[in-house]
Each structure stands twice: as C-alpha cells, then as structure tokens.
C-alpha positions in Angstrom: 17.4 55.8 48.2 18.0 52.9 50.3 20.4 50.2 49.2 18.7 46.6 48.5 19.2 44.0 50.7 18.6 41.0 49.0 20.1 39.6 45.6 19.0 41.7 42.4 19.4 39.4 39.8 17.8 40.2 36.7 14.1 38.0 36.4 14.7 34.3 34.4 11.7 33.9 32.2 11.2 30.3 32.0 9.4 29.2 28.9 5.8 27.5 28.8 6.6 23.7 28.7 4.8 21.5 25.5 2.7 20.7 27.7 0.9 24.1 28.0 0.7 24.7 24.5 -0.8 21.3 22.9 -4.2 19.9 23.4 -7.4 21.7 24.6 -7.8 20.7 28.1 -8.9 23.3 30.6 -5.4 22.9 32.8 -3.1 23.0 29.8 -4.3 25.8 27.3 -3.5 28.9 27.7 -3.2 31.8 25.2 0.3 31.6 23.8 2.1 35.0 24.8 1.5 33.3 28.3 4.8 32.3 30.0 5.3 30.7 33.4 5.5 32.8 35.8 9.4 33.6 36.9 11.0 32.8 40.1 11.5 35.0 42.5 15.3 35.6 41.7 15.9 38.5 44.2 15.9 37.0 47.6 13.5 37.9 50.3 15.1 40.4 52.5 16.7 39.8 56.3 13.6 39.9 58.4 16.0 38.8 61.4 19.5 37.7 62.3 19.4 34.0 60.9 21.8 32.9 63.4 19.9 32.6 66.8 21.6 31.9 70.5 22.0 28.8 71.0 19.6 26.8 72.6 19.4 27.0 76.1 20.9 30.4 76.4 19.4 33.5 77.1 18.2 35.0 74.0 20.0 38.1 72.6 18.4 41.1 73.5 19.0 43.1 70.6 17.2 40.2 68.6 14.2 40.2 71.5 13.9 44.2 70.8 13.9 43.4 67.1 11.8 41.0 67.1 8.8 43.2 69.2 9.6 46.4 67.1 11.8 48.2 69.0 14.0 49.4 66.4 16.1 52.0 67.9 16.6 50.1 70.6 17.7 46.8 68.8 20.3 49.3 66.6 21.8 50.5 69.5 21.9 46.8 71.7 23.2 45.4 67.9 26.0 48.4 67.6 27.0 48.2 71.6 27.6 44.6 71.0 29.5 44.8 67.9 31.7 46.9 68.9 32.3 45.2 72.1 32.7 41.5 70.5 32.8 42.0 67.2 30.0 39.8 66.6 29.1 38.9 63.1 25.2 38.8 63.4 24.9 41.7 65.3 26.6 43.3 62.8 24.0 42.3 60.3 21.3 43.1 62.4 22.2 47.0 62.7 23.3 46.7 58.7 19.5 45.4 58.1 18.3 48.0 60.2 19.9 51.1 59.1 19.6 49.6 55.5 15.7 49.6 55.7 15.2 52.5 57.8 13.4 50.1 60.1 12.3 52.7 62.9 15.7 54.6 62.4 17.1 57.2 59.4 17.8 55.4 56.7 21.6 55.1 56.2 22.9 53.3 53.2 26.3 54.0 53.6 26.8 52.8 57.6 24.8 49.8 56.5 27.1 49.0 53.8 29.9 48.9 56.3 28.3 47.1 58.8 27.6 44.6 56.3 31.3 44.8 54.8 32.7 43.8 58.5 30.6 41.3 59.2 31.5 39.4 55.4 35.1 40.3 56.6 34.3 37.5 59.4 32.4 34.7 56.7 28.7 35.6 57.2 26.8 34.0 55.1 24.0 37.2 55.0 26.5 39.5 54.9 28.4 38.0 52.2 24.8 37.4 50.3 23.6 40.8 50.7 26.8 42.5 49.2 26.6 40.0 46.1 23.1 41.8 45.6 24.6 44.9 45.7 27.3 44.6 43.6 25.4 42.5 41.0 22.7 45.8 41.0 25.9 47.5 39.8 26.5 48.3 35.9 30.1 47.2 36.5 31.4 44.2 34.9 34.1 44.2 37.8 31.6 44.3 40.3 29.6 41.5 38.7 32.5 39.0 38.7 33.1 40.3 42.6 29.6 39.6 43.1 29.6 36.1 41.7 32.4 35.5 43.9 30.4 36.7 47.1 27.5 34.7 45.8 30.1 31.4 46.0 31.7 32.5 49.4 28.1 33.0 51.0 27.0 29.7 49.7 29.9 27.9 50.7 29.5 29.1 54.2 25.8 27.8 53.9 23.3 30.4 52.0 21.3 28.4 50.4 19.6 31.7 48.9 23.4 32.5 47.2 23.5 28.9 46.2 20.2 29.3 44.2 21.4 33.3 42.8 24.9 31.1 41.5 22.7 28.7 39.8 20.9 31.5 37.7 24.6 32.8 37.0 25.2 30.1 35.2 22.3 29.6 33.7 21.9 32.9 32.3 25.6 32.5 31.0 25.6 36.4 31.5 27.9 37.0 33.8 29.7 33.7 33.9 29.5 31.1 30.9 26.6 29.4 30.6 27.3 26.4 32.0 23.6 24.1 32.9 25.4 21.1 34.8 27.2 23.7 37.1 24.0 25.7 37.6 22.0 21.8 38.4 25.2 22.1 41.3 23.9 25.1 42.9 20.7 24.8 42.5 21.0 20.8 44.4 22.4 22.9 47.0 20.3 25.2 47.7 17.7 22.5 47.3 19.3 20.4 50.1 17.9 23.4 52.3 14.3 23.3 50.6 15.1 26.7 49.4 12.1 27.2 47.4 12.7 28.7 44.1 16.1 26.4 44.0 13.9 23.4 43.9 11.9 24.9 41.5 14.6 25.8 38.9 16.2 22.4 39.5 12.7 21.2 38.6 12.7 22.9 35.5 15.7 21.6 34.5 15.2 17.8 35.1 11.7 18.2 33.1 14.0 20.3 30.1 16.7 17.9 30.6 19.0 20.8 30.6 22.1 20.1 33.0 20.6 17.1 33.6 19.6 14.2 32.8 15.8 14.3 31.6 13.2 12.6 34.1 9.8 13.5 34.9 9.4 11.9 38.1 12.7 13.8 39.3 11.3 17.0 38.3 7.5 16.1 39.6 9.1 15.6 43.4 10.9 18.7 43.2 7.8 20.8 42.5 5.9 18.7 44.8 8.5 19.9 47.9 8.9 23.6 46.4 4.9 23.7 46.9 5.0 22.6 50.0 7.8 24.9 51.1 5.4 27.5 49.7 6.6 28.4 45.8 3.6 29.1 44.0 5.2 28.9 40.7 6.1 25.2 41.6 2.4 24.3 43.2 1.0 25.3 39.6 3.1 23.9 37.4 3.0 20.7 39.8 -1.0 21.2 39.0 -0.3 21.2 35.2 1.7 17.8 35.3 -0.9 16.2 37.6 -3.9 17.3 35.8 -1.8 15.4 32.5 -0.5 12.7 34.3 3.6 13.2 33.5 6.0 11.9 35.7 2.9 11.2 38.2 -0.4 9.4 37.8 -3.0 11.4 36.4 -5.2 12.9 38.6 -7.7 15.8 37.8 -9.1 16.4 41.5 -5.6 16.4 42.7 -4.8 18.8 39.8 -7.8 21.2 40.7 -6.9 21.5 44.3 -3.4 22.0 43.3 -4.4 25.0 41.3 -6.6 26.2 43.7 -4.1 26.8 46.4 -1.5 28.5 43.7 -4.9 30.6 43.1 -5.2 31.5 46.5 -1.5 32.5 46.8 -2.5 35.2 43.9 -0.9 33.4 40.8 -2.4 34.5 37.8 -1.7 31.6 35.5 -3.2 29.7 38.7 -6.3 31.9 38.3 -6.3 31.7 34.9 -6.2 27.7 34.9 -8.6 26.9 38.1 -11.0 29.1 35.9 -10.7 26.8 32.7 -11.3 23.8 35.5 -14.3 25.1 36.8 -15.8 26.6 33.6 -15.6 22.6 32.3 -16.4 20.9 35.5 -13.1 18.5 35.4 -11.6 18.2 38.3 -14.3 20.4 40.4 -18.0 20.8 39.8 -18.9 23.1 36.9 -19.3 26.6 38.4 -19.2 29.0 35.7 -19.9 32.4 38.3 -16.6 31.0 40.3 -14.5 30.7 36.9 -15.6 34.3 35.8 -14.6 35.7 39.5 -11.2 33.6 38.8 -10.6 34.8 35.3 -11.3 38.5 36.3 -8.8 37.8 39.1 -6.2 36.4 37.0 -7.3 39.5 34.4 -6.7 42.1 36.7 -3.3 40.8 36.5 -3.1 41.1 33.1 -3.5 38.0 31.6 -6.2 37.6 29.3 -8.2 34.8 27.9 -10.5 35.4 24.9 -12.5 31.4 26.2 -13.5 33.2 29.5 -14.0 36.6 27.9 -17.0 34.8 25.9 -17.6 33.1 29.2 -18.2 36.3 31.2 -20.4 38.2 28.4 -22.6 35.6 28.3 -23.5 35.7 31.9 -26.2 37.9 32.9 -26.0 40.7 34.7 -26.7 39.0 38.1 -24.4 36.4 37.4 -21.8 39.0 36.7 -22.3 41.0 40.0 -21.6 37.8 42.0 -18.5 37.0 40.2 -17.7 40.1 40.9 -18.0 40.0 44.8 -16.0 36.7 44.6 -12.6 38.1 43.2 -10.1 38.9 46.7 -9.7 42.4 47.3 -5.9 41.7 46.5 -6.8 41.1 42.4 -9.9 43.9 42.1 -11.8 43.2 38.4 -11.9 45.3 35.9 -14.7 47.2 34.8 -17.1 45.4 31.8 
C-alpha cells in the first residue's frame, strides 16, 4: 500500500456550540448526538510542485508534462533534473508521483527517499509530507520527530504544517496541550487563508480558548474560511448569522449561507437549510425542497425525527419529487 502523502492527524471533533442546542429555531436545533462537522485535519495531497518557475521564465517541463498527464514522462524530466541539479521541487515532484502511482508503479520506498532529500534541502512539502508519515506511525519517537517536521515545514512557510502544529497542541496528545500556542499556529497558517486554520482559529476566539473570547473576531474568520472554500466554516458562519452573534442578524443572509454549505455536500448544512425551508424563515416555505434536503443530509446519516414526520406526511407525489431533487452525490434512502 501506498504511503500517504498528506498529514494524518487523527480527526478533532469540535463540539456543537450553545448555540445549536438552545431554542427552537429552524438554523439552530438539531438532534443532540449532532456534532459539527470536523476539519479536514489531513491535508489535501500534492497535486503539483507548489513552487513554480519564476515568472518570466520558461516553464519547467517536467511540471508542463505533469500538469497534461504525462506521468512517465514528468517522472523521468523530475528524476533527470534532480539528479543533475539537485533541485528540491523536482524532487517532490517524482516523490508525489511514485508515491501515488500517478501513471507509474507505485513505489513507496523511492518516494520516501525522494521526499527525504528534498527535506534534507528545507522544502516546505517535503518536510510536510514526512511529518504525515511519521505522525501515521504508532511510535512515540516518531511522533515527537514528526511534530518537529511539522515546525520545520511551517517555518519555511507551510501554512498546511502550521495548521497540523496547531491541532498538536490542541489535542495535548503528542505535545502538551497548550491552546495559546496552538491560536500561534493556527494565526499562521491563517495569514495564508489556509482554510481549516481559519476555521479552528474561529472556533477558538468564539470558545475563548487560547484566546481571548470575541464573537466578531471569530465571525470574520468563518466569513474568510467560507470564502476560501471550508464548508464547515460557511455553516457554522450561517448558524451565527441566522442568530445574530458577533454579526447582525440576518435570516436571508443565513439561508443562502446554508445553502451553499448544502451544495458543497455538508450534512449539517442539509440538515439546517431543510429546517429553513420547512418554516419559510429565511427562504419561502417549500416543504418538497426540505424533504429532498433532509433525505440528502439522511443519506449521510444524520437523522432528524421533525423532518421524519415532515416526509410521512407528504403524499406520495410529493415524495417522488423530493426524491428527484436530492444530487446524485447524497442518493435517499428508501421509505
């Protein structure tokens, strides 16, 4: 089996805030063993070198066969040119490669040392990528060695490592549990609008954990994790629009919000824009859309006994045309 590129932190649960447990609104009620979805804590794989010529020059041809698919090619133009100049992100390149099998035998062990030289020189992705590894590992040595990959990598400007440092500490797991020094890391990987570091930072200015407490803080860092594409942060940003904290209120807003999460496939998302829609606040009442969003959001197990009742008491046309709303990518169960 392939080794894992990315980081492979354990999942952080982050709890339901008060928010989503008081009150009956349709945005902020949920059944109770509903938590907020996690961030993303292992970090999307290399889909290219991330350092590019520089502009003006010619671009790299192992990077211009990558990026139309010629694999084999790209291994061999990556491999010719590391050898010849010992260049870091071509050493990445054929490490990515030959770690994904991308058009080439899979070779874990070649990749590894592709991606060992090429941390030997202060990549960033190289450095990253071996943290992952080594944090996979049931070692405790290789844990602290990973933590201190994680720290390398982010000093040199991974703003993914800076983020998988900031769970370290939050997690207290395999370094103490220390919330200020995780807010740190997670600032910097925000300062690069890495999404699920503004997200986390987010979280912990609305907790006050790390941090001092302030809603308005937290509500402009889920505001740019949305925009940078977190889904997480787009619906809990819809949650503390829809009650008005740390931003005005604003139930339109908070219905479009969730609507977009929705889109993106986030159950809780699904699950809310449903409640929205099967009460009309926010959005006209359209109780066939909020049965084709709660089977969506139930097909990804998350149930809600309100919108169980809603769906029986449909009839059996109404059903059918829920059911030819929900996206291919969330297919309903069968009633």
């Amino acid at each position: 089996m392939a080794l894992p590129a990315g980081a492979l932190l354990a999942c952080l649960a982050w709890a339901a805030p008060a928010s989503a447990a008081q009150g009956q609104s349709p945005a902020d009620t949920a059944p109770s063993a509903v938590k907020r979805a996690a961030p993303n804590t292992a970090a999307p794989r290399l889909a290219s070198p991330t350092t590019l010529p520089p502009s003006g020059a010619d671009p790299d041809p192992a990077y211009t066969a990558f990026q139309r698919g010629r694999y084999r090619t790209a291994l061999d133009l990556a491999v010719s040119r590391a050898n010849a100049q010992g260049d870091a992100v071509s050493m990445v390149l054929a490490a990515e490669l030959l770690s994904q099998g991308y058009g080439v035998r899979q070779d874990p062990t070649a990749a590894r040392q592709w991606y060992e030289a090429a941390a030997a020189k202060g990549n960033p992705d190289a450095l990253f990528t071996l943290g992952g590894i080594l944090m996979a590992s049931a070692s405790t040595a290789n844990k602290d060695q990973a933590v201190d990959f994680f720290r390398r990598a982010a000093e040199a400007g991974s703003a993914r490592a800076a983020y998988n440092l900031g769970l370290v500490y939050l997690q207290g797991e395999v370094a103490p549990k220390e919330p200020a020094i995780a807010a740190e890391w997670f600032k910097r990987g925000a300062e690069s609008d890495q999404p699920d570091a503004l997200y986390a930072l987010a979280t912990l200015y609305r907790d006050g954990n790390g941090v001092p407490q302030d809603a308005v803080e937290s509500a402009r860092l889920l505001q740019r994790a949305s925009e940078v594409g977190n889904d997480v942060a787009t619906t809990e940003l819809a949650i503390v629009v829809f009650n008005g904290t740390g931003v005005p209120k604003d139930e339109e807003r908070a219905a479009a919000l969730f609507r977009k999460a929705a889109l993106q496939g986030n159950a809780i998302a699904q699950n809310r824009y449903a409640r929205i829609l099967s009460a009309g606040r926010g959005a006209p009442k359209d109780v066939i859309a909020a049965a084709a969003w709660h089977l969506a959001a139930k097909a990804q197990k998350l149930d809600d006994p309100m919108l169980d009742k809603l769906v029986a008491s449909l009839t059996p046309e109404q059903r059918a045309q829920a059911q030819a709303r929900v996206k291919p990518w969330a297919p309903a169960p069968a009633y």
